[in-house]
Steps between C-alpha positions, in 0.01 A plus 500: 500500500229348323450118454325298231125409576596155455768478827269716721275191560449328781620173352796646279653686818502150712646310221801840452531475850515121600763487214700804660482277819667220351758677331566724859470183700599176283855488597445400805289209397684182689690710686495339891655799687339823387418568867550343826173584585329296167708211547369465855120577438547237197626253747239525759221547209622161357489331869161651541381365147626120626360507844866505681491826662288780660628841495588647825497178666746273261599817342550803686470878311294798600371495106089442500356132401379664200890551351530113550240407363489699171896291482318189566226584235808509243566133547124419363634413148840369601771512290809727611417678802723778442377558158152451633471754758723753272248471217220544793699865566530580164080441434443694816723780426342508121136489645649816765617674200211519325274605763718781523498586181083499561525732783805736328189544230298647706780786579686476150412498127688418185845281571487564887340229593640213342864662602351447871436149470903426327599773770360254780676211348821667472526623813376218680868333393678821586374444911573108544191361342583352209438141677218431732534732787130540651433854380550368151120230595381765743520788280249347243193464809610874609490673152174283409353653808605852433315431166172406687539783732564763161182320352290604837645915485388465161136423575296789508315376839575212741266282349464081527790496172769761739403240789630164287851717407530580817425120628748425257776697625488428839438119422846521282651716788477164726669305265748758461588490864521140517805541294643763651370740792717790385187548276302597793567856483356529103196261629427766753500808265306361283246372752498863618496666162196234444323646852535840306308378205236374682499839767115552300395253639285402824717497808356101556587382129839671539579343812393159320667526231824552724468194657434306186833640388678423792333133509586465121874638576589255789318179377795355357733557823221375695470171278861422569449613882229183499717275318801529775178513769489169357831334482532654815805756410304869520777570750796436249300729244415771710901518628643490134247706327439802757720472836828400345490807276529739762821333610643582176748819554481714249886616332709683669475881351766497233423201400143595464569803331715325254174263423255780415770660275545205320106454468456859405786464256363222323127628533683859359347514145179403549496774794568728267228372257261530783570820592512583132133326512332591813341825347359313252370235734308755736282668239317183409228558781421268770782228354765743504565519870438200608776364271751691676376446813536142427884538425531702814351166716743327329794691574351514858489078496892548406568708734362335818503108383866400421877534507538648212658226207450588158157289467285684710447772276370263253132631662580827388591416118071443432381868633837709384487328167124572470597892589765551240248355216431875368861606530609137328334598135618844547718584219825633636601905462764594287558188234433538132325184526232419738604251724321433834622535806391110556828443254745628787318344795470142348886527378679576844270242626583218302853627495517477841343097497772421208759622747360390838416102304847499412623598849277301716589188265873524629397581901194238496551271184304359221387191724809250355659533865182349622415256300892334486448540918116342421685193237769427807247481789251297283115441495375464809819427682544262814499735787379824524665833303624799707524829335657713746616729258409518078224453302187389677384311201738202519234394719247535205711344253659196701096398658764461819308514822534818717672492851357838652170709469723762481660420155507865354860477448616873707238366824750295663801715335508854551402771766238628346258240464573280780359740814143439272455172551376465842747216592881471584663501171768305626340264680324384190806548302647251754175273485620487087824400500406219779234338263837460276351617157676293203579847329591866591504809277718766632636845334748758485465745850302865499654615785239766469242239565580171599516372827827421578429290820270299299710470178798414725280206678425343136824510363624333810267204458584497140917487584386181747186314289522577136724537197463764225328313169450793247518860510404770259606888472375844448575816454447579858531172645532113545228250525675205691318152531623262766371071582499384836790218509437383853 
C-alpha cells in the first residue's frame, strides 16, 4: 500500500501518530487506578518532587531511582497529577512510535511503516500499558538507541560520525537502565553488535571505545550510587535494587505457563506479522539482522527478568512491531479489494483494548471508589493513613502521611512479596497498627495470595480500635475504610 507524499514526512507521521495516541490512550485520562504499579510510582514521584521521601529508604521498591524520578518530573507544571503523568505516557509513547516508524523505514516501503508506528500504539494497550508502566518511558531511550546503533551499521566505515551514534546509544542505554534494569539485556547486544562494527578497527581503539561505552552506560546508576553515598543509604539501595530481587521466587510452573500464554496470546498478531516480516527484514544488509537480533535480546530480557504479568512484554512491542513493518502494508491474498494485512492486526488489537477497558473498569474501577474513599478521609488527615489492602493512591490523593516504608499495598499482605523485604513482615505489620494510624484500607481476601496470618492480625485490631466509615465495591471485591475510635 502506497501513501500520499504528503503523510510520509517526518512531521506529518508524528502529528498521525501523536493523534492515534490520544485517541488509543485518552480514556484513561483522570483515571487514578489504571495500575497498581502507576499509582504507587506517582505517589513516591510526588513525595520525591516535595522533599518528603527517598525511595528505598521512606519508600521501599526494587524499581530504579530513575522510574521515580521521571514520576516526580511530572509534577513540574502541577496541575492534576494523574492527568499529568498520563499525558507524560501518552508524549512518550507518541515520541516511541515514531521512532519506530523511522526504523520500520529502513526495512519497509509504501504504508508499512506508518502501520508500525499505530501497530506500536495499539499494542502497547493490548499488554497493560496504556497508563504509565515503565516500559511505556523506557521504551522511548531503548528504540532511540537502536536508531543510533542502525545509523552506525549504516556507515560505510567506523569513522568519528559511527563513534557519536554509538556514544549516543550507550549514553541513552544508561538512562534506560535507570528506569528499569530489565533493559540490560538489549543494552548488552547492542554494545556487542557495536564491538562488531568497530571489529576494523585497532585492537587499542576497540578496547577504548568499550570502556567509553560501558562508562557512558553506568553513569547514571553510578550518579544515584553517590547520591545515597551521600545521605548515607547505599546499603538500602543496593538491597532493593539488586539483592532483594533474587529473593523473588519465580511462579510456580502452571502458573507460569499460564503467564507466557497469556503474553503470547496477546503478542499473537503481531507474531504473526513478524514472522510474516522477518524475510523482508533480513535482506536489507547490515540493518537487517541486527533488527532481529534485537527482538531476540528482548525476548531473552523477558525471559530471565520477571514473573511474567502482562506488562513485561511491553519491551518486546518496539522490535516485533518494527519486524512486521513489510508484512503490515502487504496487501492481503485473496480479496477483491486490496486491503493490508495492517487492517486485521490493528482491528483484533483494538478489539481486544475495547473489551479488556470495559472489563478491567468493573474488576479495578474508573477511580470514583477512590476518590469517595479520598473525600471521606480528607486532605491531609490527622493521623497517619494505612492501606493494607486497595488502591495505593489514597495516599497520593489524601497528602496523608505514610506509616511504613513498606507501603506497596501486597508488601505487608500477601506471600509473595513479603519474604523480599529483608525484615519480619509481621513484626512491622505489628510496629503499624501500634503507631494507631487514624485510617485503614482493607479489601476483599485472595486466598490465592493474601496472607491470612497477617490479614487475620488487622482485622482483629480493626474489630477492637476502629469502626467502618465508608466502603466501596467491585466487581471482584470490596474496598473497606475504617477510623480509629479509641
Amino acid at each position: 500500500m502506497t501513501l500520499p507524499s504528503s503523510l510520509r514526512s517526518p512531521l506529518a507521521t508524528a502529528a498521525i501518530l501523536l493523534a492515534a495516541a490520544l485517541a488509543i490512550r485518552a480514556w484513561q485520562f483522570g483515571n487514578p487506578v489504571v495500575h497498581i504499579d502507576e499509582q504507587f510510582y506517582l505517589l513516591v514521584g510526588d513525595r520525591l518532587w516535595q522533599g518528603r521521601g527517598l525511595p528505598f529508604v521512606d519508600f521501599w521498591d526494587r524499581k530504579p531511582f530513575g522510574l521515580f524520578l521521571v514520576y516526580a518530573a511530572t509534577r513540574m507544571f502541577g496541575g492534576d497529577a494523574v492527568i499529568a503523568y498520563q499525558l507524560a505516557a501518552t508524549l512518550c509513547a507518541a515520541a516511541t512510535a515514531w521512532i519506530v516508524q523511522r526504523l520500520a523505514c529502513r526495512v519497509a516501503d509504501g504504508g508499512g511503516p506508518l502501520f508500525t508506528g499505530v501497530a506500536y500504539l495499539v499494542y502497547l494497550s493490548v499488554n497493560g500499558g496504556d497508563g504509565g508502566q515503565s516500559p511505556v518511558f523506557y521504551n522511548l531511550p531503548v528504540a532511540a538507541a537502536a536508531w543510533a546503533v542502525v545509523h552506525v551499521y549504516e556507515r560505510p566505515a567506523f569513522d568519528r560520525t559511527a563513534a557519536g551514534y554509538a556514544a549516543l546509544a550507550m549514553a541513552l542505554f544508561g538512562v534506560a537502565l535507570q528506569i528499569k534494569y530489565s533493559v540490560l539485556f538489549e543494552g548488552v547486544y547492542f554494545g556487542v553488535a557495536l564491538l562488531v562494527a568497530a571489529r576494523r578497527l585497532p585492537m587499542l581503539r576497540i578496547v577504548g571505545w568499550a570502556l567509553l561505552w560501558c562508562v557512558l552506560a553506568l553513569l547514571p546508576t553510578a550518579a544515584v550510587f553517590a547520591l545515597y553515598w551521600h545521605v548515607g543509604e547505599v546499603d538500602a539501595l543496593i538491597f532493593a535494587n539488586f539483592q532483594s530481587v533474587f529473593l523473588r521466587k519465580a511462579p510456580e510452573g502452571p502458573l507460569m505457563a499460564e503467564r507466557l500464554a497469556m503474553i503470547a496470546l496477546h503478542l499473537l498478531p503481531l507474531l504473526i506479522g513478524a514472522g510474516l516480516g522477518v524475510t523482508g527484514v533480513s535482506r536489507r544488509g547490515a540493518v537487517g539482522p541486527l533488527l532481529i537480533g534485537w527482538a531476540g535480546a528482548a525476548i531473552a530480557g523477558l525471559l530471565l527478568f520477571g514473573t511474567y504479568f502482562d506488562h513485561y512484554a511491553l519491551p518486546l512491542v518496539v522490535p516485533l512491531a518494527v519486524l512486521a513493518a513489510p508484512a503490515l502494508g502487504r496487501p492481503l491474498q485473496g480479496l477483491r479489494r486490496s486491503v493490508p494485512v495492517a487492517v486485521p492486526v490493528l482491528a483484533i488489537g483494538l478489539a481486544y483494548v475495547l473489551v479488556n477497558t470495559i472489563v478491567l473498569r468493573g474488576t479495578r474501577g474508573d477511580g470514583h471508589g477512590a476518590y469517595r474513599l479520598a473525600a471521606t478521609i480528607g486532605r491531609a488527615p490527622e493521623g497517619c493513613l494505612f492501606v493494607f489492602q486497595g488502591d495505593p493512591i489514597l495516599y497520593q490523593l489524601t497528602d496523608a502521611c505514610v506509616p511504613t516504608a513498606y507501603n506497596f499495598t501486597t508488601f505487608l499482605s500477601e506471600m509473595g512479596d513479603s519474604r523480599t523485604l529483608g525484615i519480619d513482615p509481621h513484626a512491622e505489620l505489628a510496629r503499624v497498627m501500634a503507631a494507631r494510624p487514624a485510617y485503614v484500607v482493607i479489601s476483599s481476601v485472595d486466598p490465592e495470595a493474601t496472607d491470612i496470618e497477617a490479614r487475620s492480625f488487622v482485622m482483629r485490631q480493626l474489630a477492637r480500635h476502629y469502626r467502618l466509615v465508608d466502603q466501596f465495591a467491585l466487581s471482584e471485591r470490596v474496598d473497606q475504610l475504617y477510623r480509629r475510635v479509641d
